[in-house]
Backbone as CSV, one residue per row, in Angstrom:
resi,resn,N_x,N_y,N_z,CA_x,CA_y,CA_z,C_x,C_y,C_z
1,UNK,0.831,-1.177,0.000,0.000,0.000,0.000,0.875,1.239,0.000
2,UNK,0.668,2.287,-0.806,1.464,3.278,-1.287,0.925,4.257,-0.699
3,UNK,1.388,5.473,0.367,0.676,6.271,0.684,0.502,7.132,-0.489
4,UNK,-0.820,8.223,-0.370,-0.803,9.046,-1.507,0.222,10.342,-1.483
5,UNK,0.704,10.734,-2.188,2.127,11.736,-2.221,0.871,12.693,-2.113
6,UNK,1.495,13.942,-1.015,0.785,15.325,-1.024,1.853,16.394,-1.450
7,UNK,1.321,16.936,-2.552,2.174,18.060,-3.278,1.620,19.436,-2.632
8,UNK,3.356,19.702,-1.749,3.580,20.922,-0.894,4.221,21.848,-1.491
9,UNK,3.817,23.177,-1.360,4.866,24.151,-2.474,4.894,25.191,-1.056
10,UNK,6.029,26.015,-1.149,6.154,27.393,-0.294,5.333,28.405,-0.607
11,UNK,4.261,29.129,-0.053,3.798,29.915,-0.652,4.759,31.167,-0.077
12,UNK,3.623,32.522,-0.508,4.847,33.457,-0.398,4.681,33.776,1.097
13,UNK,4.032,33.713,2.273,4.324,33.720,3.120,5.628,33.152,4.330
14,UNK,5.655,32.140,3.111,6.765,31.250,3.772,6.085,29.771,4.818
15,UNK,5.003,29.698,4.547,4.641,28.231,4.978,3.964,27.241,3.831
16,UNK,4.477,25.825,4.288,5.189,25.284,3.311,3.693,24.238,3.122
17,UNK,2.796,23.762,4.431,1.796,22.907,4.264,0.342,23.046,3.803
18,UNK,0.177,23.005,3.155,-1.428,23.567,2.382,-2.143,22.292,3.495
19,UNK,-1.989,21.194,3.547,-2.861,20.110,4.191,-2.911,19.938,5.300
20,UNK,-2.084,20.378,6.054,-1.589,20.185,7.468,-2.569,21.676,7.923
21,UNK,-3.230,21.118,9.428,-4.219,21.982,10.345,-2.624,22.834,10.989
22,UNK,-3.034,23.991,10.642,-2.220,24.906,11.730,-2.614,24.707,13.170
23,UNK,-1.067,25.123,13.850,-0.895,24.950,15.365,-0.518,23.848,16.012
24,UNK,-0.796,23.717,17.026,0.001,22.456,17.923,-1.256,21.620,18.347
25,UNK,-0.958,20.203,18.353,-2.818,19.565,19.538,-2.327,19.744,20.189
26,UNK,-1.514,20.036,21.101,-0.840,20.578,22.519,-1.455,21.762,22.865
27,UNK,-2.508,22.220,23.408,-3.125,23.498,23.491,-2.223,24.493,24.375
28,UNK,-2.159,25.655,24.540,-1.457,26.193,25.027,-2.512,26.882,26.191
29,UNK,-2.185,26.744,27.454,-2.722,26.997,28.936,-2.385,27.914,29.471
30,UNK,-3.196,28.435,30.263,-2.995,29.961,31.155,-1.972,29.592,32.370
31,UNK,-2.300,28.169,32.830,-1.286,27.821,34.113,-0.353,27.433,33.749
32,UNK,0.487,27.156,34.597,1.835,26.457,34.391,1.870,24.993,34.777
33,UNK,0.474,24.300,35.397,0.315,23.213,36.725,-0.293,22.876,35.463
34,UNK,-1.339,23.001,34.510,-1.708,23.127,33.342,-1.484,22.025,32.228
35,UNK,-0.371,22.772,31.923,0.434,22.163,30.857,1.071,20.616,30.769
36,UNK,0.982,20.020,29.655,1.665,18.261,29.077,3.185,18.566,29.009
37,UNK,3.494,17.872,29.491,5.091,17.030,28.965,5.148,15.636,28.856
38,UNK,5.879,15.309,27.928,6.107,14.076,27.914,6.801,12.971,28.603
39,UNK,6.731,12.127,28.843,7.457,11.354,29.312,8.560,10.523,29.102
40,UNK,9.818,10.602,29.291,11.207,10.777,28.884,11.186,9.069,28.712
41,UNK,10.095,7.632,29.241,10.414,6.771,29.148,9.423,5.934,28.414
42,UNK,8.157,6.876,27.965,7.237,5.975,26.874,7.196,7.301,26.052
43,UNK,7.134,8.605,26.418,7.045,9.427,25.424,5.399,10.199,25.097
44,UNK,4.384,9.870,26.105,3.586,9.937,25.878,3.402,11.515,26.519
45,UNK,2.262,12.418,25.952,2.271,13.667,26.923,1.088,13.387,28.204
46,UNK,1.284,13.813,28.895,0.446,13.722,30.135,0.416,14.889,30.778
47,UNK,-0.171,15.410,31.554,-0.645,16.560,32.330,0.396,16.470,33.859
48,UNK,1.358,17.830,34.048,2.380,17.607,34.671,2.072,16.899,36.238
49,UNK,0.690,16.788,36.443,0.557,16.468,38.163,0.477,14.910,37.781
50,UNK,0.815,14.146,36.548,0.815,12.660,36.475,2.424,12.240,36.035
51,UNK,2.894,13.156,36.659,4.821,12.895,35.738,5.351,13.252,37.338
52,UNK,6.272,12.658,37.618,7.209,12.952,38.638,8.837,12.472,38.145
53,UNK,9.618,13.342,38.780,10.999,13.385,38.364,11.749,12.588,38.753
54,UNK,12.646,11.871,38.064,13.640,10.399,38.347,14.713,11.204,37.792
55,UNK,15.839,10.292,38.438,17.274,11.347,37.841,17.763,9.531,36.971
56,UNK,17.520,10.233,35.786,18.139,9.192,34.795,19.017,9.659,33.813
57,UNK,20.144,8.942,33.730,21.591,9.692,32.957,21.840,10.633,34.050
58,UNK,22.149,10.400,34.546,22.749,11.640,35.429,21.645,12.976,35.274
59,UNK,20.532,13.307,34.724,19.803,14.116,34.880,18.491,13.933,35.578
60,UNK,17.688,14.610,36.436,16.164,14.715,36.254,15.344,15.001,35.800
61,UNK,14.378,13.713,34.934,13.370,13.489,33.169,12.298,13.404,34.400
62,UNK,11.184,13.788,33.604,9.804,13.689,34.108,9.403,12.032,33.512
63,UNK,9.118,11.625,34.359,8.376,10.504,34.134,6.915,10.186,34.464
64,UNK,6.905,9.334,33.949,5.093,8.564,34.377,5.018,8.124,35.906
65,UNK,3.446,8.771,36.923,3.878,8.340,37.998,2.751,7.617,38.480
66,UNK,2.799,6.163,38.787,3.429,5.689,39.401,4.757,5.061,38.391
67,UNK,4.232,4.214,37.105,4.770,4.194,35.820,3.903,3.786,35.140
68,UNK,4.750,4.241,33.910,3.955,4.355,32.523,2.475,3.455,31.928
69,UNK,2.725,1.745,33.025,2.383,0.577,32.332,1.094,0.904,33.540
70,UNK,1.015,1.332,34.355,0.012,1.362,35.667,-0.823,2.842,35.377
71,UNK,-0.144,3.842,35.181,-0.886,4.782,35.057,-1.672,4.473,33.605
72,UNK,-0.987,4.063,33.001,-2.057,3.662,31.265,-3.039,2.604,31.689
73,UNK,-2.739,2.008,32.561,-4.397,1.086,33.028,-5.307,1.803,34.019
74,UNK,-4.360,2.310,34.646,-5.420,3.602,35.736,-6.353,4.584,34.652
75,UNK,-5.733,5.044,33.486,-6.824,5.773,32.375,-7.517,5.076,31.629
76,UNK,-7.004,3.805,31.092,-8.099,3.137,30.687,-8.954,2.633,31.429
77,UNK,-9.121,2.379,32.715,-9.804,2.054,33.708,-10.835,2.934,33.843
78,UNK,-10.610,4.212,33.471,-11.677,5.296,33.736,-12.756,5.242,32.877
């Protein structure tokens, strides 16, 4: 199965996607408590009061909390 090729040209504004919905699905929020990040170990975005910080590589990544595989049955559960 061949996807269908979508023919993109620059217009003169300088954006390049005629097909593509402008903006982000990431909505942008008034709070800061608000806002998705992803999760540094499935990658998924989640709402920051479900991510807590692990120091992995020598840094601290937001992760899934409790993890990734429990909190994804805790939402499908809902």
């Amino acid at each position: 199965m061949a996807k269908d090729s979508t023919k993109t040209t620059i217009e003169a504004d300088g954006l390049r996607y005629r097909s593509k919905a402008p903006g982000s699905p990431f909505a942008a929020t008034s709070s800061f408590g608000a806002a998705t990040m992803s999760c540094f170990l499935c990658g998924k975005h989640r709402p920051r009061a479900m991510l807590k910080s692990k120091k992995l590589l020598g840094k601290s990544q937001p992760v899934c909390s409790p993890s990734c595989k429990e909190l994804d049955a805790q939402l499908s559960a809902k």
